[in-house]
Structures are given as structure tokens and as C-alpha cells.
Backbone as CSV, one residue per row, in Angstrom:
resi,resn,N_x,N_y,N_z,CA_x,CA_y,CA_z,C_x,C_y,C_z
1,UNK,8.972,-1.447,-6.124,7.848,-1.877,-5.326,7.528,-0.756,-4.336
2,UNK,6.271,-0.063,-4.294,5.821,1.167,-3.477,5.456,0.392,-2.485
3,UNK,5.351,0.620,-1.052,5.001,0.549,0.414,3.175,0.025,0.697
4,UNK,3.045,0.994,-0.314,1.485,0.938,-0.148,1.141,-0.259,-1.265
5,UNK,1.350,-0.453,-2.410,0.860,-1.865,-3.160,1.292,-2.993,-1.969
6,UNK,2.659,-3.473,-1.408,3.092,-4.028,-0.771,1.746,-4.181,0.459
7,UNK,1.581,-3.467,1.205,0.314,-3.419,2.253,-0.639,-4.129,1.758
8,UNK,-1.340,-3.293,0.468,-2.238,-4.024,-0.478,-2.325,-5.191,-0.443
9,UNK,-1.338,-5.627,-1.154,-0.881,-7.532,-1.092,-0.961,-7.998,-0.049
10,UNK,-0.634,-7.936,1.180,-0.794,-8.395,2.113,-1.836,-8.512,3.067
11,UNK,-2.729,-7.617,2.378,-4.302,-7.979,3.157,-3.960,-9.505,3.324
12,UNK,-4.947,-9.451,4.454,-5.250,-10.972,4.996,-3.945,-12.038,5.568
13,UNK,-3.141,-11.193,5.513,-1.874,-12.184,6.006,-1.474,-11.723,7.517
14,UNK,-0.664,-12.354,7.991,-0.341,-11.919,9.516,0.642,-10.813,9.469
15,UNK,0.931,-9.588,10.569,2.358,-8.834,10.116,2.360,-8.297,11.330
16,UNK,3.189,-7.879,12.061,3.620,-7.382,12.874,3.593,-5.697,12.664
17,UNK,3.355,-4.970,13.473,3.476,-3.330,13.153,4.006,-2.926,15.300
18,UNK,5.239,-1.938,14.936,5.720,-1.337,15.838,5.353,-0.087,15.734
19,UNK,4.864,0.457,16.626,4.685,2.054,16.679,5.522,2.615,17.324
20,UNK,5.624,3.884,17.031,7.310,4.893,18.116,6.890,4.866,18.704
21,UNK,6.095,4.648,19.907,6.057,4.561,21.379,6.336,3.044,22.057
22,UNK,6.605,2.524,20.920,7.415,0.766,21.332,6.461,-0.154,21.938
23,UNK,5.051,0.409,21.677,3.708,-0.753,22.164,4.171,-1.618,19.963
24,UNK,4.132,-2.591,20.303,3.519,-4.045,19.176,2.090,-4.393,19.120
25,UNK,1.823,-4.682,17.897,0.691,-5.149,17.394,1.242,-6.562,16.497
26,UNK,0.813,-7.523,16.901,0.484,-8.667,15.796,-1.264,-8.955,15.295
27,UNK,-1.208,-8.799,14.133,-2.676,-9.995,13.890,-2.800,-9.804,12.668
28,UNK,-3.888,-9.923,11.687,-3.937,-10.089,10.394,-4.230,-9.072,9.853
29,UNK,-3.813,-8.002,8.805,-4.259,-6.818,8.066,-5.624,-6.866,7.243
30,UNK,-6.293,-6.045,7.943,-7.935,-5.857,6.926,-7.794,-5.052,6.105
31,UNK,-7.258,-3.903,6.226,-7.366,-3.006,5.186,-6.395,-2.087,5.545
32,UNK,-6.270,-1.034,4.487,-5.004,0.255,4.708,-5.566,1.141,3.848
33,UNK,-5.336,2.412,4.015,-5.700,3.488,3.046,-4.446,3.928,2.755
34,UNK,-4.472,4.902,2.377,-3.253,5.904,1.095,-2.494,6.654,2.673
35,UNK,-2.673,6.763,3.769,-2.022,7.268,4.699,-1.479,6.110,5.634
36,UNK,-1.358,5.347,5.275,-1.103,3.571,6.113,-1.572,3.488,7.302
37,UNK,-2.813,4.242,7.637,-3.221,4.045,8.428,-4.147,2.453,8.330
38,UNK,-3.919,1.903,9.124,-4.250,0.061,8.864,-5.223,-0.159,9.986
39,UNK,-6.708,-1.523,9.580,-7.042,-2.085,10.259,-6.263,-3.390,10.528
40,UNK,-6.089,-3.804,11.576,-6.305,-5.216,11.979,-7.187,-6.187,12.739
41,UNK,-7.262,-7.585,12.561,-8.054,-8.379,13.326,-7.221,-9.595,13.627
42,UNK,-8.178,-10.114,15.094,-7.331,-11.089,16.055,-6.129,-10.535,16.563
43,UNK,-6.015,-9.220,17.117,-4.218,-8.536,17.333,-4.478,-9.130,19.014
44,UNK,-2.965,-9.297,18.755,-2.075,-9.324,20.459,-1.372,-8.029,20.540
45,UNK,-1.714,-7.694,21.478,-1.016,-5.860,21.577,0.423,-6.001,23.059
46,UNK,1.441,-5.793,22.509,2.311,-6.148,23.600,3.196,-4.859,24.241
47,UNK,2.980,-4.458,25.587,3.157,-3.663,26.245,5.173,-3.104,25.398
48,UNK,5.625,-1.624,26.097,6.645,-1.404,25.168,7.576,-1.964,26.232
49,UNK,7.184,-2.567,27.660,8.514,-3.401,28.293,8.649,-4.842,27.854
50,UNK,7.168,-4.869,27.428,7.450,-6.469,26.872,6.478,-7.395,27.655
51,UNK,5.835,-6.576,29.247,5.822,-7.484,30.262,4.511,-7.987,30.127
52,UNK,3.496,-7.202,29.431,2.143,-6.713,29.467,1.551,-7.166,28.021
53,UNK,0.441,-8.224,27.953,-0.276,-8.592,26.917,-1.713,-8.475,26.416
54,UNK,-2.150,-7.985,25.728,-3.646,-7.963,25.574,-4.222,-8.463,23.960
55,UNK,-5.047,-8.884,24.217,-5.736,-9.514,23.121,-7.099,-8.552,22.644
56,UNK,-6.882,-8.243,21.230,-8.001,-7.413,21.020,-8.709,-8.300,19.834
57,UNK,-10.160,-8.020,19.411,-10.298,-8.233,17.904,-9.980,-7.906,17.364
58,UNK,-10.051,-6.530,17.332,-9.947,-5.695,15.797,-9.268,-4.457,16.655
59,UNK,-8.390,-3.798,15.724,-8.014,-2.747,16.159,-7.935,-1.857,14.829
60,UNK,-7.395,-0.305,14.703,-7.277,0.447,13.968,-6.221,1.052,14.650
61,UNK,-5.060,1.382,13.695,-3.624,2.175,13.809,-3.167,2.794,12.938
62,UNK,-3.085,3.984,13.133,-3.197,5.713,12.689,-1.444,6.012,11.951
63,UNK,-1.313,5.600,10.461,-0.087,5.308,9.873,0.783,6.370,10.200
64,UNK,0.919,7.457,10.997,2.021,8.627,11.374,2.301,7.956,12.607
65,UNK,1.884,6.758,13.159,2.573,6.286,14.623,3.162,5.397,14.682
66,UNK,3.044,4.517,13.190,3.778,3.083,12.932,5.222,3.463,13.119
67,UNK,6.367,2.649,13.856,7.729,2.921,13.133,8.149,2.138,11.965
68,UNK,7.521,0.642,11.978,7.776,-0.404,11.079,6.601,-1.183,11.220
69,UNK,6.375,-2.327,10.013,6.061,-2.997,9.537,6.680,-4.416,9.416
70,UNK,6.104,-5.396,9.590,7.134,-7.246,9.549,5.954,-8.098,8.735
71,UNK,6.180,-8.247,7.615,5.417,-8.594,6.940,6.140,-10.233,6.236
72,UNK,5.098,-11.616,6.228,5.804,-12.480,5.804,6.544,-12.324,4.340
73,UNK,7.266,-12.897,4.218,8.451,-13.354,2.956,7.391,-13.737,1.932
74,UNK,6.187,-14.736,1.977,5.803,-14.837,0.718,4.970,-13.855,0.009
75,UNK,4.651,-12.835,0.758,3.331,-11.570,0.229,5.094,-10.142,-0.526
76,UNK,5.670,-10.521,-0.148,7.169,-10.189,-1.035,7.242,-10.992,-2.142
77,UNK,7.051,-12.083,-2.292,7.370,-12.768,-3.447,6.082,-12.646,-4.155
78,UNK,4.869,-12.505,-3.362,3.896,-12.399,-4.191,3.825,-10.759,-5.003
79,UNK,4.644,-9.791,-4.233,3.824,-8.730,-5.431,5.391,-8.856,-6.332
80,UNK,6.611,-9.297,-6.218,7.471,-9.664,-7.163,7.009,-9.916,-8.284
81,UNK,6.103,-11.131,-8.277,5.286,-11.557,-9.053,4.470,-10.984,-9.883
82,UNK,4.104,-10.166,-8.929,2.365,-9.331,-10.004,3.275,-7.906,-10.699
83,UNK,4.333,-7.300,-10.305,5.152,-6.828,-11.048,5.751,-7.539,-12.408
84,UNK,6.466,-8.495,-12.153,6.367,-9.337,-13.220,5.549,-9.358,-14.492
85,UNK,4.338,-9.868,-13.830,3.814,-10.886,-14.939,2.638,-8.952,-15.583
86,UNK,3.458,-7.760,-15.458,2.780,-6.559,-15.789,1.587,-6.202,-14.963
87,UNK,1.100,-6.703,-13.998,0.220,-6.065,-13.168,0.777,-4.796,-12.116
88,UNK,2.203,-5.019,-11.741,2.767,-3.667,-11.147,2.656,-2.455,-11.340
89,UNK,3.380,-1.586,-10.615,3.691,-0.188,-10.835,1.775,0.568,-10.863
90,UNK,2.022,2.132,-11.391,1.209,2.519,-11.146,0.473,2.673,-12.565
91,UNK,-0.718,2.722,-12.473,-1.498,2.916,-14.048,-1.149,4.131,-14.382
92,UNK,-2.395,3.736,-15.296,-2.210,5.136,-16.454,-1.566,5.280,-17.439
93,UNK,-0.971,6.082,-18.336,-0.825,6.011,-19.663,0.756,6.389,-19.224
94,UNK,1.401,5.993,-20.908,3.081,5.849,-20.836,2.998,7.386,-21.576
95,UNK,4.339,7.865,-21.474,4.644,9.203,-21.890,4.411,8.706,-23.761
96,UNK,3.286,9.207,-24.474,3.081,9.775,-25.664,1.823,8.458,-25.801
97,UNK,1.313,8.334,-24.901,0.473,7.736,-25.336,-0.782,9.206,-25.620
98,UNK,-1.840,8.874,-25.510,-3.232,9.986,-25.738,-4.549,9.393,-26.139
99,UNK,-4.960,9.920,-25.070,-6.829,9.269,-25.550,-7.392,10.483,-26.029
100,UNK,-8.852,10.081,-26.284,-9.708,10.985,-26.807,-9.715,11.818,-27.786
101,UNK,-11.100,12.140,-28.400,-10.709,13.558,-29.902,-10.067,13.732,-30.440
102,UNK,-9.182,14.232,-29.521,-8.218,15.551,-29.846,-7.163,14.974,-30.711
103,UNK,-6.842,13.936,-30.422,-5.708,13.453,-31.033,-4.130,14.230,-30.177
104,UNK,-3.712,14.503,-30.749,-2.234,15.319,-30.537,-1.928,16.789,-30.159
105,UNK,-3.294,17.271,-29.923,-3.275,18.797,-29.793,-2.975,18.920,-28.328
106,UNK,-2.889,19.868,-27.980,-2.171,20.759,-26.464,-0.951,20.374,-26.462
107,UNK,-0.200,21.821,-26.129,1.344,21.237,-25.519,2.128,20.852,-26.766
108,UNK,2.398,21.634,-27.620,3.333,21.344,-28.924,2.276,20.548,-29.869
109,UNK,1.087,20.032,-29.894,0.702,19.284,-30.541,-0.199,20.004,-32.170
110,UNK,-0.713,18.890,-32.738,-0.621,19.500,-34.254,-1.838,21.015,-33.982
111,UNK,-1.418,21.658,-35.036,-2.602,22.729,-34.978,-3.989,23.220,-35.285
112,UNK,-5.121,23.677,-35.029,-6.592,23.621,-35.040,-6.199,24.727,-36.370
113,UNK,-7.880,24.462,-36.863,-8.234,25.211,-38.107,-8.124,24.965,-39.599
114,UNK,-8.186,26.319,-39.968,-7.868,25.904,-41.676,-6.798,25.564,-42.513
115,UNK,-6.698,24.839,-43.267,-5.237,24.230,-43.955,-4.965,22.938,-43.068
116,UNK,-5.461,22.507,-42.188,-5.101,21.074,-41.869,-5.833,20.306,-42.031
């Protein structure tokens, strides 16, 4: 299970994110790109003594500042699942598969021209 499908799945669920400077974010994940840099909406932002609370709508947090992530137990069982049932892992083709034309040519493959 990669970090980033995991995020994926969890759009729309609640999760907690700590950044190394020890400020918290709770609220619901909108989106994430390929650098985990994440939106959220409805966040409570909680000071790094603890003492200090603020309520935002929406925020945006820049994935090189996160330290962690707290994500519920069932968006875990849910991409378990989509691994499972073959929706996991990453696309694309298995070693010897091949599309197009060519058939088998490049890279050891059969040879162009006359006599074949």
C-alpha cells in the first residue's frame, strides 16, 4: 500500500496532520497531489503548546512540513480492499506484456526485414 493511494482513499474523511513545527491540523481532506501537499476543510488548527485554538475553513499544507498523518481505521480497510478485489498497486503493463505494431521488436526482440 503506497502513502499517496492511501491519501487518495481518504478524500473526504476526517485525519489529523502534524507538522515539524508541532502546530495540528484536524478537518476533512479535499485533495492531495503527488508531493502530499493536502487541502483541507472545516480544520481546527491547534497551537504547538496545545493552549491556542483556531478554526479555519479551508486550509492548504505544503507536504515537506507534515511530520505525520492520523487517518481513520476504516479508509485502511478500505484501500485493503480495492487492493484486493485488483484495483491496487500501480497501472500499466506486467513485464512481457506489449502493445502496438511492433509486436516484439526493440530490446532482444524478433528481427525487421527480409526472411521473416
Amino acid at each position: 500500500m503506497l502513502p499517496l493511494s492511501l491519501l487518495r482513499t481518504a478524500q473526504n474523511h476526517p485525519m489529523l496532520v502534524e507538522l515539524k513545527n508541532g502546530e495540528t491540523y484536524n478537518g476533512h481532506l479535499v485533495s492531495c497531489d503527488n508531493w502530499m501537499n493536502i487541502n483541507l476543510r472545516e480544520v481546527i488548527c491547534t497551537s504547538r503548546e496545545g493552549d491556542k485554538f483556531w478554526r479555519i475553513p479551508e486550509c492548504y499544507v505544503r507536504g515537506n512540513t507534515i511530520r505525520f498523518l492520523r487517518i481513520p481505521d476504516e479508509v485502511i480497510e478500505m484501500v485493503k480492499e480495492d487492493i484486493n478485489n485488483g484495483g491496487g498497486g500501480r497501472g500499466g503493463r506486467r513485464r512481457g506484456d506489449f502493445r502496438g505494431r511492433g509486436g516484439l521488436r526493440g530490446r532482444g526482440g524478433a528481427p525487421r526485414g527480409r526472411g521473416v
